[in-house]
C-alpha positions as CSV (number, residue, x, y, z in Angstrom):
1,X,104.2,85.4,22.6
2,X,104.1,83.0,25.3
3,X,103.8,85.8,27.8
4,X,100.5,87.9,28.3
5,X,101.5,91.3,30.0
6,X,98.7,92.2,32.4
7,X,98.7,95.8,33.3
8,X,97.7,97.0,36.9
9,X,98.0,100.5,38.0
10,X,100.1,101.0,35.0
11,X,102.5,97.9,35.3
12,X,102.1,94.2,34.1
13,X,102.7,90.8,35.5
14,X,104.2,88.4,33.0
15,X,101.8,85.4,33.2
16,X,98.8,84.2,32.2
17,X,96.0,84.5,35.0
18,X,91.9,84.3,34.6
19,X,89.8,87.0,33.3
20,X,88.3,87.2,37.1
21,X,92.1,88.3,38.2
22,X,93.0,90.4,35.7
23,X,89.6,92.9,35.5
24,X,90.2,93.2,39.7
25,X,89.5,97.4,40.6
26,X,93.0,98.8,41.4
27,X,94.2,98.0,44.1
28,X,93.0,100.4,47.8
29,X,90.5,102.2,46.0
30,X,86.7,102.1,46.1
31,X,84.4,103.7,44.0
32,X,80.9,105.0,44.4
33,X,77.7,103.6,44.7
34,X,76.5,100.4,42.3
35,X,75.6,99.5,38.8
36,X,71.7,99.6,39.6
37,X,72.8,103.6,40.2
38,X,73.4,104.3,37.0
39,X,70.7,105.7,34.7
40,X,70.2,105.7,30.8
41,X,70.9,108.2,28.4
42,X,73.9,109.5,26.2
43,X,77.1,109.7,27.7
44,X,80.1,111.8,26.8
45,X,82.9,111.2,27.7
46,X,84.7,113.3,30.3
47,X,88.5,113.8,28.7
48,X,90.3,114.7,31.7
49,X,90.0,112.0,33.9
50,X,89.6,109.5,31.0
51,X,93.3,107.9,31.1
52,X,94.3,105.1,28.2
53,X,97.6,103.1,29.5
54,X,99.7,100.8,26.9
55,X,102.6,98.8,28.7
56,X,104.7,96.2,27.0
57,X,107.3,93.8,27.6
58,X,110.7,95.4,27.6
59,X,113.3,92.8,26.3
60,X,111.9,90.3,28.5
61,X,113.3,91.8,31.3
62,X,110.7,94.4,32.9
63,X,107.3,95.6,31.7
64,X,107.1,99.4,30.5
65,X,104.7,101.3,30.6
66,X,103.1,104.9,28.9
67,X,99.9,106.0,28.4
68,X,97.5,108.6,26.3
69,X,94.9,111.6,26.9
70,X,92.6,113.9,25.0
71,X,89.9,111.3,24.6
72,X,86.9,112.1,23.3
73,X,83.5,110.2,22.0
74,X,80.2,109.1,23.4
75,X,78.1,105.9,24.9
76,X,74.7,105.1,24.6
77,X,73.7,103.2,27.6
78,X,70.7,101.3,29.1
79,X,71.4,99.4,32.4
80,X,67.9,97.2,31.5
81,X,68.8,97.1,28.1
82,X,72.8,96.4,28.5
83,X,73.1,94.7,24.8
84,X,72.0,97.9,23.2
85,X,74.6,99.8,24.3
86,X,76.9,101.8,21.6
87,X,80.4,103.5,22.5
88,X,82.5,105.0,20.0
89,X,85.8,106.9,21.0
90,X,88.5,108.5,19.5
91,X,91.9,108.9,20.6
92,X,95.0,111.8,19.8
93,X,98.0,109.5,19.1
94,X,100.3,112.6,19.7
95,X,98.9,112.5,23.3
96,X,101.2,109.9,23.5
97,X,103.9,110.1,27.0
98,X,106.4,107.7,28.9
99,X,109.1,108.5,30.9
100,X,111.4,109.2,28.2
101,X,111.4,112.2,26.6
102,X,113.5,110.5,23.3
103,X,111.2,107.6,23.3
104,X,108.0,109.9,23.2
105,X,109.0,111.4,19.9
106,X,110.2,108.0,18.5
107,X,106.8,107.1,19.2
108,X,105.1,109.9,17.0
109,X,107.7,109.3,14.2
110,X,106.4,107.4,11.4
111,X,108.8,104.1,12.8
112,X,106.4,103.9,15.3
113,X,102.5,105.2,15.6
114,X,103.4,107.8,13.1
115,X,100.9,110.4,14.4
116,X,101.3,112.9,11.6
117,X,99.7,110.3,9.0
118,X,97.4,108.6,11.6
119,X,96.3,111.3,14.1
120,X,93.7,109.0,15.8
121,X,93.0,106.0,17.0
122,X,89.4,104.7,17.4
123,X,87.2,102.0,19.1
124,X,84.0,101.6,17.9
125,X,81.4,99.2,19.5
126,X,79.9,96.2,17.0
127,X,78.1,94.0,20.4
128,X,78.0,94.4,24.0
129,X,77.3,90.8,26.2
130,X,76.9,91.3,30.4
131,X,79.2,88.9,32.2
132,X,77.2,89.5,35.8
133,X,75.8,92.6,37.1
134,X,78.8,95.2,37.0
135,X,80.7,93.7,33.6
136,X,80.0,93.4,30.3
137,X,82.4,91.8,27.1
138,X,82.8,95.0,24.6
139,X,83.6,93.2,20.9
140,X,84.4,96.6,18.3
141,X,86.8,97.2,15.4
142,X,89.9,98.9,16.9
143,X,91.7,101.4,14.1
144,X,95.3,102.3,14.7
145,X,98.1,103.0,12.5
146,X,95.4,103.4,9.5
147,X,94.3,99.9,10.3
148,X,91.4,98.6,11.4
149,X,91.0,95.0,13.1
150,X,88.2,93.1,15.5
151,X,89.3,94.0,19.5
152,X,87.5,93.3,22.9
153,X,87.5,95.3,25.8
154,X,86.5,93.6,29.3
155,X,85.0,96.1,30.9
156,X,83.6,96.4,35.1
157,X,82.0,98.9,36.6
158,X,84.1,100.9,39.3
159,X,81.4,103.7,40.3
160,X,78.2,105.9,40.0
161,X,77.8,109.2,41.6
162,X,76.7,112.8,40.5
163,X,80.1,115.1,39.7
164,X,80.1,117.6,42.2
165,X,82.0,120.1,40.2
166,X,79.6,119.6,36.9
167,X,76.5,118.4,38.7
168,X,76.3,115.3,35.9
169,X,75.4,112.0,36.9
170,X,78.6,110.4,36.3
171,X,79.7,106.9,35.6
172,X,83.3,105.0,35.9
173,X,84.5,102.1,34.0
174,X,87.8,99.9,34.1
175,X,89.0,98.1,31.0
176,X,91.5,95.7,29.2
177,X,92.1,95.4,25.4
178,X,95.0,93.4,24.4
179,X,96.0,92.8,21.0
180,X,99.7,92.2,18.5
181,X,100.9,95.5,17.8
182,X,102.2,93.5,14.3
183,X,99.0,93.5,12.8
184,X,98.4,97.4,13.0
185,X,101.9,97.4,11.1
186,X,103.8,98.9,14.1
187,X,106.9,96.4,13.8
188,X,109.5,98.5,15.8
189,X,111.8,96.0,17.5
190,X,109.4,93.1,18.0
191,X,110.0,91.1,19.0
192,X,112.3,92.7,22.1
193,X,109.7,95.1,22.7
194,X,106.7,92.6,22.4
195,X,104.1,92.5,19.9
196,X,101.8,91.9,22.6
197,X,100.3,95.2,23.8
198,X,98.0,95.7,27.0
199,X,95.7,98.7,27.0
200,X,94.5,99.7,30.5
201,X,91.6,101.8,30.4
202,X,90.2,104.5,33.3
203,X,87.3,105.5,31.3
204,X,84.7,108.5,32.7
205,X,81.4,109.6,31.5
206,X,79.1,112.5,32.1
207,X,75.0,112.0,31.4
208,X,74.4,114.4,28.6
C-alpha cells in the first residue's frame, strides 16, 4: 500500500511523515512530571484507562477508526537499565467496538478476527532500544488471528505521577504498531479496507 494511515486521537492522515511527527503527544494535552520520575519495578497494567485504537483506510476515501479494552499484562522496567525492560500484554478480541453496531459483530465473526477461535491477542517484548530520554523502539512477536509475526511499537513517554485514587506510582505511555492485516490471515475486503492497519496505543501502568 502506497499509503501509511497515521492515527491521531483516533483518526489517520493518509501520508507518509517521519517517526518524530507521527509519535507527537495528542494534541492540547500535557502529562505529568518526566521520565527521570519514574522508578523501577514491576508494572501492571491498569485496564481501564489502557485504550488500544486500530483505524484503517476506508475505500480510499476516509480513515475509520475502532478500538479495544480489557487489557491486561505486566512490564518490568528500569529507567537506568532501559534495555532490560520486558512487557507482555494480552488483549480480549471480543472487546472489539466501532460505531457500527453490524460492523462490530462482523468483526468477531470468524470472516474477520474470529474471536471465538482466537480470544486474544498478544504482544510480547523480544528487545527494547532508547531513541532519547522519553522513547524507546519496542521489537516483540505480535499474535493475532492464531498467528504470530515480528511487530515494533514506537513508544514515548507522556507522564509520571502517583494515582491519587490507588496511591500507585503510575506511568503513561503513547504507542504505534503498524503492520498488513494479510499476514495474520484477516483478508476481509483488502484491499478496500486496507491491509495496512495502525494501532494507537494509550497504555497505563501501576508500580506493583
Amino acid at each position: 500500500m502506497r499509503r501509511f494511515i497515521l492515527a491521531a486521537s483516533l483518526a489517520a492522515a493518509a501520508v507518509a511523515v517521519p517517526l518524530t511527527a507521527q509519535m507527537h503527544r495528542p494534541d492540547m494535552l500535557h502529562g505529568a512530571g518526566a521520565p527521570t520520575d519514574v522508578k523501577a519495578g514491576t508494572y501492571a497494567v491498569e485496564s481501564g484507562h489502557t485504550q488500544v485504537a486500530f483505524s484503517v483506510s476506508h475505500m480510499g476515501i476516509s480513515p475509520f477508526a475502532g478500538w479495544f479494552s480489557g487489557a491486561s499484562g505486566s512490564m518490568k522496567l528500569d529507567p537506568a537499565h532501559l534495555d532490560a525492560t520486558t512487557l507482555s500484554v494480552s488483549i480480549p478480541v471480543d472487546s472489539v467496538q466501532t460505531t457500527s453496531g453490524k460492523l462490530v459483530e462482523e468483526l468477531k465473526s470468524a470472516d474477520w478476527l474470529d474471536a471465538g477461535k482466537y480470544p486474544t491477542a498478544t504482544f510480547r517484548s523480544t528487545k527494547v532500544t532508547a531513541l532519547g530520554p522519553d522513547a524507546a523502539r519496542i521489537e516483540g512477536q505480535l499474535t493475532l488471528h492464531g498467528v504470530t509475526k515480528p511487530a515494533v511499537i514506537d513508544a514515548r513517554f507522556f507522564g509520571a505521577a502517583t494515582n491519587p485514587m490507588s496511591k500507585k506510582p503510575s506511568i503513561g505511555f503513547l504507542g504505534r504498531l503498524s503492520f498488513n492485516r494479510s499476514e495474520f490471515g484477516v483478508t476481509k475486503y483488502v484491499p478496500l479496507v486496507s491491509d495496512r492497519t495502525v494501532l494507537v496505543i494509550n497504555a497505563a501502568f501501576e508500580l506493583q
